[in-house]
C-alpha positions in Angstrom: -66.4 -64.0 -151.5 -69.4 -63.8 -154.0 -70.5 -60.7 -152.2 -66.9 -59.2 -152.6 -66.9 -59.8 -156.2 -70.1 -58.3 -156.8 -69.2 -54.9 -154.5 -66.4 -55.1 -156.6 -68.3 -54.7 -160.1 -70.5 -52.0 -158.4 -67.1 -50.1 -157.7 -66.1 -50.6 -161.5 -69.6 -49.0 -162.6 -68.9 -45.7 -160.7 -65.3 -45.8 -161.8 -65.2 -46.0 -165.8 -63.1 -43.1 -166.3 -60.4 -45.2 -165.0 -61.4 -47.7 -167.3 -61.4 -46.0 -169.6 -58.2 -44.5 -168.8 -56.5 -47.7 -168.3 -57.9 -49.0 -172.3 -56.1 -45.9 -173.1 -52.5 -46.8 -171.9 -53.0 -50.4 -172.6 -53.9 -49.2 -176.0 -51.0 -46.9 -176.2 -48.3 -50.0 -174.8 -49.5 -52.4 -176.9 -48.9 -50.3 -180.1 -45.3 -49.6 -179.0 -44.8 -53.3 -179.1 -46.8 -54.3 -182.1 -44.2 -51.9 -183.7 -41.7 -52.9 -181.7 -42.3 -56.7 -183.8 -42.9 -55.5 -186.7 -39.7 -53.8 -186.9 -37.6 -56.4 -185.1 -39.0 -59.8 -185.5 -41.4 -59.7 -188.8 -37.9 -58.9 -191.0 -36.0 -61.6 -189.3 -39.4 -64.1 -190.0 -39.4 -63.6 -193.4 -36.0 -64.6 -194.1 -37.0 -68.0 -192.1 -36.6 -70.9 -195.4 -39.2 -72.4 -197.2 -40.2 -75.6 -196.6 -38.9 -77.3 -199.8 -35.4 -75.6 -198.8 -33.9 -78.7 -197.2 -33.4 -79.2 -193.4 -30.0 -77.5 -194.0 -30.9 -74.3 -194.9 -33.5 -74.4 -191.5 -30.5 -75.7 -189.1 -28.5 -72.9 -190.7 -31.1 -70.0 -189.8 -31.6 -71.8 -186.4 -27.5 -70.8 -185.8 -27.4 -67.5 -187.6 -30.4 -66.3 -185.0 -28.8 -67.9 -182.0 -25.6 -66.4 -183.3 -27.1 -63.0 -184.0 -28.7 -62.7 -180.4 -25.3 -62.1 -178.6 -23.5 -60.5 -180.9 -25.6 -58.4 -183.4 -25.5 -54.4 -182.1 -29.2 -54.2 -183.9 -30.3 -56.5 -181.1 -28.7 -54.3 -178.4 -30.2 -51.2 -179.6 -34.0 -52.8 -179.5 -33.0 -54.4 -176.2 -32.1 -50.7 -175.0 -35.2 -49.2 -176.3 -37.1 -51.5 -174.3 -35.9 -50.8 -171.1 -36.4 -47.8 -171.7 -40.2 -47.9 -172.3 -40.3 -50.1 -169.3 -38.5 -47.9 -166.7 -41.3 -44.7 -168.1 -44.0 -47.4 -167.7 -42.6 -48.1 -164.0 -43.1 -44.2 -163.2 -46.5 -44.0 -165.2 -48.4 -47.0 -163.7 -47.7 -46.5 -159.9 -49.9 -42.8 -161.0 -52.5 -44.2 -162.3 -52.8 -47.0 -159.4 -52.4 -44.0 -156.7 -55.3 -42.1 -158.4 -57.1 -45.1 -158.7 -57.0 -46.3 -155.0 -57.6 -42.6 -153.4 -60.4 -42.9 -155.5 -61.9 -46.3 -154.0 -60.8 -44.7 -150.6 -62.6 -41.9 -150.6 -65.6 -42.2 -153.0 -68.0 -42.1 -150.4 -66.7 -38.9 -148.6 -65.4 -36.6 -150.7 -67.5 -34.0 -152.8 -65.5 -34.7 -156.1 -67.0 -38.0 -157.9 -63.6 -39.4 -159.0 -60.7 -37.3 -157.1 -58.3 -39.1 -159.5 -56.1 -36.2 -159.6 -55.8 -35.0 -156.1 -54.7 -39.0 -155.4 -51.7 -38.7 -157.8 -50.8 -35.9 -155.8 -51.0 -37.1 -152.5 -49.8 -41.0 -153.0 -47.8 -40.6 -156.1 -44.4 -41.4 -153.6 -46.0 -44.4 -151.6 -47.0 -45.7 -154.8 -43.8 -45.1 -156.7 -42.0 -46.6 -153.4 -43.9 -49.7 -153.5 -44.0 -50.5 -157.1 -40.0 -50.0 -157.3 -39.8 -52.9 -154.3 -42.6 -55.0 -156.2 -40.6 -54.5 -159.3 -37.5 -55.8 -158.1 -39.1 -59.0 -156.0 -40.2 -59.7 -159.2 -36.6 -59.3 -161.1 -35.0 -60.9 -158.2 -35.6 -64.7 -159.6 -33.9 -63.8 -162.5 -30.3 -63.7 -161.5 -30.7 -67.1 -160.9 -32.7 -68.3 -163.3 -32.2 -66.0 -166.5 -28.7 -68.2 -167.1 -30.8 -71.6 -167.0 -33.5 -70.3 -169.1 -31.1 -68.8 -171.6 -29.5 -72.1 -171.8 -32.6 -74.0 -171.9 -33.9 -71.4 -174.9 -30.5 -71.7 -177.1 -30.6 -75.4 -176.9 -34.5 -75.7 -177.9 -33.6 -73.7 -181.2 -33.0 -77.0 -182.4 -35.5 -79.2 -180.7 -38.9 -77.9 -179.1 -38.8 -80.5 -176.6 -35.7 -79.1 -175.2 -37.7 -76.4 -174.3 -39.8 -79.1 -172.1 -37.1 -78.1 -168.6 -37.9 -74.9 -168.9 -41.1 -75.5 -167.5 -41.1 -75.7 -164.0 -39.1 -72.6 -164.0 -41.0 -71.1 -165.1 -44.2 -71.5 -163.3 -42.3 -71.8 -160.2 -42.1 -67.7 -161.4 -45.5 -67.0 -162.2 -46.5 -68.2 -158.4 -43.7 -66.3 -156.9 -45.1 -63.3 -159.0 -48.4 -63.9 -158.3 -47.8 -63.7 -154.2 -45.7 -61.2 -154.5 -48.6 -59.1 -156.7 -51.2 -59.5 -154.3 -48.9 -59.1 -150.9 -47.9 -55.6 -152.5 -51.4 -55.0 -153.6 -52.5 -55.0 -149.9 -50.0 -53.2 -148.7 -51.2 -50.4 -151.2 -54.5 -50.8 -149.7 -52.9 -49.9 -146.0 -50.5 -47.5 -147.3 -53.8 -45.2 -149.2 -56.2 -45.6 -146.0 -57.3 -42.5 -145.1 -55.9 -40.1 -142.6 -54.8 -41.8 -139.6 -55.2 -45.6 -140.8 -52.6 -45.6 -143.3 -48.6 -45.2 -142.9 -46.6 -48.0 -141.8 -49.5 -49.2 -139.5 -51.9 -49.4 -142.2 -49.5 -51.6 -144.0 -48.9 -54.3 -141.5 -52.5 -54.4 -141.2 -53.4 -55.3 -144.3 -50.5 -58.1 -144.7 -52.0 -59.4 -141.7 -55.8 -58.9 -143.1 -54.3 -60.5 -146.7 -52.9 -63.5 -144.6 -55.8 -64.0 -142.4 -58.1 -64.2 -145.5 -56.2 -66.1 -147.8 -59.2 -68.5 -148.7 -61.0 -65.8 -149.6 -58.1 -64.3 -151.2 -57.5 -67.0 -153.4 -61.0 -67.6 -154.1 -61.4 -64.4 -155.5 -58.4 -64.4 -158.0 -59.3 -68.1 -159.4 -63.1 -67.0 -159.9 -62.3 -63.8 -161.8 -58.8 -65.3 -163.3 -61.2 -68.3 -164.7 -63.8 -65.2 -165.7 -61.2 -63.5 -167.8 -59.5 -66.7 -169.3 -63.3 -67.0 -170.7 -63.5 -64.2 -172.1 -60.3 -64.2 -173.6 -61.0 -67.4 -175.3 -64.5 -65.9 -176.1 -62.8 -62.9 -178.0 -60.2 -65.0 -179.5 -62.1 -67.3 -181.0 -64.6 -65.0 -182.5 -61.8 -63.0 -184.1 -60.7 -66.5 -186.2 -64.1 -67.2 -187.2 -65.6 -64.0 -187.7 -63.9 -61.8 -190.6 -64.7 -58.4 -192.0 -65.2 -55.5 -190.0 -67.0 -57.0 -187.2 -64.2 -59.2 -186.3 -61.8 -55.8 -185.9 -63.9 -54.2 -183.9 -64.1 -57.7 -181.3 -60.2 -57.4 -181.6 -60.0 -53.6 -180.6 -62.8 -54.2 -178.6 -60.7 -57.0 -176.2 -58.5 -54.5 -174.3 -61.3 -52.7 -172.6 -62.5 -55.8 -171.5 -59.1 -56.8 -170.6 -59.2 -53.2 -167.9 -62.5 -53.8 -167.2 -61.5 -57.3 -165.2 -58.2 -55.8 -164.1 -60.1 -53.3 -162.6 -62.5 -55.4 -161.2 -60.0 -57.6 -159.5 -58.6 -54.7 -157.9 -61.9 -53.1 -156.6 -63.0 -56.8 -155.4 -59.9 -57.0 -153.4 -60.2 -53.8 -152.1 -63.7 -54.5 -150.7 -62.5 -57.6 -149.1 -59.3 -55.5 -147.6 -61.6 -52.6 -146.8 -64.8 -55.0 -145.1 -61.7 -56.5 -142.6 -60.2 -53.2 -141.8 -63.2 -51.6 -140.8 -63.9 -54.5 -138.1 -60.9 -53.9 -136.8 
């Protein structure tokens, strides 16, 4: 596992154009919804009462939002907006993770040091394909639990610890997503093998890898989930404590650190998926 991991940082070092490239659409999506707030929800904050305004005038705001949520068009028209920027950030990402997986594949035989483009080209369907279906298997709890929630959420306008059910819901969803990431992760892996190893084949071969090291698997995510968790409590606690100009640039500098660990989960799995298909 340790040995994976570190493989998996040597394989970030000779990729840091996509790094770089990822800070870059990061960057680019989280400005679209900084504005997004700061047009939608700052306004809306600022009208919240002051705290010598009685409990009244609170409880009042508390049914005016709740009110305005289902029925206000201004509400609609952000909703619309961001599906929209979602479904362009479906068709971007599934790119950027084919160039960056034909990349891993074939760093160590093609003449080109980062054949970025050429992968877009050749696994920008597979990708597309895959991503769509991970997309959905991730949507697909929320039929059933989006009413609940919803419920759960209007209720706890009044009371934060109505918000308390809500809970298991919602991890219950993070560990769905989480096994649903990392089974369609693999099955990227098989699906961008080279020539001959890929296709269908490839992709059973890699579930079957995924499940037959799922210690490993597992290991792998907790060590660099608990590495990024650090350094996102590293970051965010220097950015309260240190002010001025050097506490901006550890703010802007977070997001590159952010793509640097995605990255390196990616490349660490990749070596694990990669070490088992070669055996085989």
């Amino acid at each position: 596992m340790k040995a994976k991991i570190r493989e998996g940082w040597f394989l970030v070092r000779q990729h840091m154009f996509i790094a770089a490239l990822l800070f870059l659409y990061q960057l680019i999506w989280g400005y679209f919804l900084y504005r997004m707030v700061q047009s939608a929800v700052v306004p809306l904050l600022l009208r919240y009462p002051e705290p010598d305004a009685g409990e009244l005038s609170t409880i009042l705001f508390k049914m005016e939002s709740q009110l305005g949520l289902s029925t206000n068009p201004e509400v609609h028209r952000y909703l619309w907006i961001l599906g929209a920027m979602l479904l362009l950030r479906m068709l971007i990402s599934p790119l950027i993770q084919a160039g960056l997986l034909y990349s891993l594949q074939h760093f160590n035989h093609s003449e080109e040091r980062i054949p970025f483009i050429r992968g877009i080209r050749n696994l920008w369907k597979p990708m597309l394909l895959l991503h769509t279906i991970r997309t959905i298997l991730l949507l697909l709890p929320a039929y059933w639990l989006a009413p609940k929630l919803y419920s759960i959420f209007m209720d706890g306008f009044h009371s934060l610890q109505l918000l308390l059910p809500a809970i298991p819901y919602v991890a219950g969803w993070i560990v769905y997503g989480w096994v649903i990431h990392h089974t369609l992760l693999y099955m990227q892996f098989g699906v961008s093998a080279p020539d001959g190893e890929g296709g269908a084949r490839g992709t059973f071969q890699a579930l079957w890898i995924a499940l037959r090291q799922i210690i490993t698997l597992i290991g792998i995510s907790v060590l660099l989930g608990g590495l990024h968790l650090l350094v996102f409590g590293a970051f965010t606690s220097a950015s309260w404590l240190v002010t001025g100009l050097t506490g901006l640039i550890l703010q802007q500098t977070y997001p590159l650190a952010r793509c640097l660990l995605s990255l390196w989960k990616i490349c660490a799995h990749f070596r694990l998926w990669q070490s088992n298909s070669v055996k085989e």
